[in-house]
C-alpha positions in Angstrom: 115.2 131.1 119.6 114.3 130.2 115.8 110.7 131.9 116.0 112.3 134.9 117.6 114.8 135.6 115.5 112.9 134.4 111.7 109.8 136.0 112.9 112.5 139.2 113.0 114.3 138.7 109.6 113.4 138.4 105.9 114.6 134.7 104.9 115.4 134.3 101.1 117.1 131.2 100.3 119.4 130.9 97.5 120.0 127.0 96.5 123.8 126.7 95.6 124.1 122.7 95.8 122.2 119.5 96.3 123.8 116.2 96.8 122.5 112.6 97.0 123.8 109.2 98.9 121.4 106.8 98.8 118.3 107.8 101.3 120.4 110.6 102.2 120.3 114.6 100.8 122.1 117.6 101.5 121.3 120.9 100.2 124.1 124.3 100.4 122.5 127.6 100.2 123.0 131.3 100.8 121.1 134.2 101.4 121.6 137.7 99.3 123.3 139.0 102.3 126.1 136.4 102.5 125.1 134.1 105.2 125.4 130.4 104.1 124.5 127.3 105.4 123.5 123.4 104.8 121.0 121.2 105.3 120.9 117.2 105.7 118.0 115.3 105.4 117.3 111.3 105.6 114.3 110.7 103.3 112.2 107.3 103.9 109.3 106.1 101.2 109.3 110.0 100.1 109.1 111.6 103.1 111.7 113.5 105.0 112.3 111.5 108.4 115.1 113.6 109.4 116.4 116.8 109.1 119.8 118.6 110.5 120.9 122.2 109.0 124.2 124.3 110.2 124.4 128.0 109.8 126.3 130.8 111.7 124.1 132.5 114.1 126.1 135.7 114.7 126.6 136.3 110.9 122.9 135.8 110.8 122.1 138.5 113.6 124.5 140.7 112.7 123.4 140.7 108.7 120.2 141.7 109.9 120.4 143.9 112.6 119.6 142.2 115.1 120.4 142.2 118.6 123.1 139.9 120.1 122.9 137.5 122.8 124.4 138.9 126.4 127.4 136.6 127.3 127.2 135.8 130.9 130.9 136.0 132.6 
């Protein structure tokens, strides 16, 4: 699913907020078209170890056009 559909899209990503907690990071961002979204990321020795982002998948395939998934009934 994510190569399909960022293979189809142009991804720009706009930094709005980063946040720490000890080991842990989360960074907000946007895109010029208004989708938004976050990332969390546990970080051991300087290295990312973990990684967990949230973003609305219809807002992202409708802002670019692209098709949407059949619902089955």
């Amino acid at each position: 699913m994510f190569a399909a559909d960022f293979a189809a899209a142009k991804m720009v990503c706009i930094v709005e907020n980063i946040f720490q907690d000890g080991d842990w990071a989360m960074l907000e961002w946007r895109d010029p078209l208004g989708l938004r979204g976050c990332g969390f990321f546990h970080i051991v020795d300087d290295k990312i170890v973990f990684q967990r982002g949230y973003w609305d998948r219809l807002s992202f395939l409708k802002a670019h056009g692209l098709p949407l998934p059949e619902v089955g009934p």
